[in-house]
Phi, psi and omega in degrees: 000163183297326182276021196093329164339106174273153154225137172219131145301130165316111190277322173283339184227350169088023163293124189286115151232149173227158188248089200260158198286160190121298182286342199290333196240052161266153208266149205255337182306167177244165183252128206305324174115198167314133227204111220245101209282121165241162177255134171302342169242013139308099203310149161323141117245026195302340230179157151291346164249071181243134161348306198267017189249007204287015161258016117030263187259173188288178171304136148293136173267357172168178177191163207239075150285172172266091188250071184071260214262307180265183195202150186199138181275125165227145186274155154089354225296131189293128167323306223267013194236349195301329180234024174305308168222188205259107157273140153270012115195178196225141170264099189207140180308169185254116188316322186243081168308137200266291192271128181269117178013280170323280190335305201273354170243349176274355175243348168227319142121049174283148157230157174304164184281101172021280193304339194271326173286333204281314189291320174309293188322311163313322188278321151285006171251019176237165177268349159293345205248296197299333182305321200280304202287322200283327171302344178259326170295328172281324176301344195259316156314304200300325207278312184277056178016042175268142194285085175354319181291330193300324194317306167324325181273350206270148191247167196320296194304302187322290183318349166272321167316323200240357141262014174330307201252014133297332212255302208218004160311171171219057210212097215222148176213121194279130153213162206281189202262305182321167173215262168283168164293158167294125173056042163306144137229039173238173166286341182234048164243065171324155184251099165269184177293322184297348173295302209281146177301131179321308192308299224291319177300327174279001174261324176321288200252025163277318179324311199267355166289307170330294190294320173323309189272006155301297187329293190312305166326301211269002186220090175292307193314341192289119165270335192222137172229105199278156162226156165167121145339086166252145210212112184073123164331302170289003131311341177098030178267122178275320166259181176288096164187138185273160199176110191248165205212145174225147197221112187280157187199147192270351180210172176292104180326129166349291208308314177287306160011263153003277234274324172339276165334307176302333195291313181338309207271313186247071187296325170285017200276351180268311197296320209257357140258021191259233212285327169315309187273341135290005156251027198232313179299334209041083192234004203266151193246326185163145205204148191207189180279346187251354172216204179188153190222147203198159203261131175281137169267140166073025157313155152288329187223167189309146187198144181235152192225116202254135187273071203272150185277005203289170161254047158239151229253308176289160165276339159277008180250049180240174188229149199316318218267339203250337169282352178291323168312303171287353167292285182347309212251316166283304163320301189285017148292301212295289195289353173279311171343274172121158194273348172276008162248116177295162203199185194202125174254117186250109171274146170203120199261144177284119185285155190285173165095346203254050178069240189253353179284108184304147142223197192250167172278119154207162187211118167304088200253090183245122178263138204266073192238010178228148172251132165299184171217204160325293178326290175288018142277327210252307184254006165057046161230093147306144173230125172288153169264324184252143196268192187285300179290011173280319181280344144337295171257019149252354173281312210274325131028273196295301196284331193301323171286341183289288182322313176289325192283344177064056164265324206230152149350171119241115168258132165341129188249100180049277170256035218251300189307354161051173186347049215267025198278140171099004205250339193297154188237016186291150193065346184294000000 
């Protein structure tokens, strides 16, 4: 608009943001609070999910070592084995389930998966195991203001009745081993995803596809498998520690919907409003061969949006060179983003079941540096602070130094990535 006023629609879901001028350059970081001297060769203990807490948290359903150079999953890990090695991330249900077990059986009349009962019994079948689990049963009861002492009273069947969905739930958080960073020795050096190293990330997010696509296996009624990242308190993370949560759901979000129908009409709707309309804008950020990262228009909060170029619809049917792209290509947005801004990590995916109709993998990387309010409430008009080419130019900066410094991938840089229009390849 003639004063600077940016407006933008959302091109996939018709989200209203406006940008008013001024604003881009207010300081965005969030504040670490009281800031604590700690010792670097101390095991972690910041949280529940820290190293030295892992009876904590729920049985592992799997976990990510570390040998040098490899890398390997073991399923399954035994109470007498949780600190036999280190993960470098852990795969486990989540305690406080957003869709709950009880849902999934009184509305669909799931039961858990053979193996997932076989992993309870083993696990409640040590004295180490039953302990681990009767302590999460209290811890859980308490939080529902419930009386903590019946747990103490409880005999096998109960204690198995009331940790099921530790087991064979469907509401599972993959997390990583940091807490600070290595040899942090202050409280406000969070381990974000930009902390990790390009290896490291990439075992991050072959885990959680892995895990994605477990869901899906072990629960037919799941139509939809939401993942996402929240990072920082005002993001909705309860705690700093880094950690993605996948949540099975019964039906198909609106929005894809949507975007399904559309597809009817537009087989090209991700290439020509997806990366085509940011390269007509020069909105594009960064690119390698199997994917592109590129700034999203019509966001509620400033948001870069990573593309894969793979012609596969899932993330676990991508082939190592090509989820490696897309690691690439997100991490370094997560380290340019920098660990003091909350943010929100969205995946979004082709739900299974929809024929022949393809869409791309991309994933929505948004920083949570504003609260809506009234105003976006009464007029269903957001206001953004950073317009997209404000945000533009504070990312591409930022990577170029990243790069040089050998923190991110190398990956292509702003007009370094040349033509990328037309390049998403789902379904071809």
């Amino acid at each position: 608009m003639a004063d600077g006023t940016v407006k933008q629609t959302n091109p996939f879901t018709g989200t209203q943001v406006w940008t008013v001028p001024g604003r881009a350059h207010r300081p965005i970081d969030h504040s670490p609070g009281v800031v604590t001297a700690v010792d670097p060769t101390a095991p972690e203990a910041h949280c529940t999910f820290c190293s030295a807490r892992l009876r904590e948290t729920t049985p592992e359903k799997a976990r990510v070592v570390r040998d040098g150079d490899t890398w390997r999953v073991l399923e399954e890990v035994a109470p007498d084995s949780l600190d036999a090695t280190t993960p470098e991330f852990r795969l486990l249900a989540n305690l406080f389930e957003i869709v709950s077990l009880d849902y999934w059986k009184s509305v669909h009349g799931y039961h858990i998966p053979a193996r997932a009962a076989a992993h309870q019994a083993a696990y409640l079948g040590t004295p180490a195991g039953a302990e681990h689990v009767r302590a999460l049963v209290r811890a859980r009861i308490a939080a529902a203001q419930g009386d903590p002492a019946d747990v103490d009273a409880m005999g096998p069947a109960d204690l198995a009745a009331q940790s099921e969905s530790f087991f064979g739930g469907c509401h599972d958080v993959v997390v990583a081993r940091r807490h600070l960073t290595d040899g942090a020795t202050t409280s406000d050096r969070h381990a974000s995803s930009g902390d990790l190293t390009p290896a490291e990330h990439e075992q991050y997010i072959a885990f959680t596809a892995r895990a994605m696509r477990a869901l899906y296996r072990d629960n037919a009624y799941a139509r939809y498998v939401s993942v996402f990242q929240n990072w920082l308190a005002p993001a909705g993370a309860s705690f700093a520690h880094l950690h993605k949560q996948l949540v099975a759901i019964d039906e198909i979000p609106a929005k894809t919907s949507h975007e399904v129908t559309a597809l009817g009409s537009d087989p090209e709707l991700y290439n020509r409003l997806g990366v085509d309309h940011a390269a007509s804008e020069q909105l594009v950020v960064a690119a390698n061969e199997h994917a592109v990262a590129v700034v999203g228009v019509g966001h509620r909060y400033p948001a870069l949006v990573v593309y894969s170029r793979s012609a596969a619809s899932a993330p676990w049917d991508h082939s190592t060179a090509e989820l490696r792209g897309v690691s690439d290509l997100l991490h370094a947005c997560h380290a340019a983003t920098g660990r003091l801004v909350p943010c929100n990590e969205e995946w979004h995916t082709r739900p299974p079941g929809l024929g022949g109709r393809a869409m791309p993998w991309r994933i929505v990387l948004k920083w949570r540096i504003s609260t809506p309010a009234g105003f976006e409430g009464a007029t269903g008009i957001y206001v953004n602070t950073i317009d997209p080419w404000s945000l533009r130019d504070r990312v591409l900066p930022r990577l170029i130094e990243l790069r040089a410094a050998g923190l991110i991938a190398d990956v292509a840089v702003g007009t370094e990535c040349g033509d990328v229009r037309g390049s998403l390849r789902y379904g071809r």
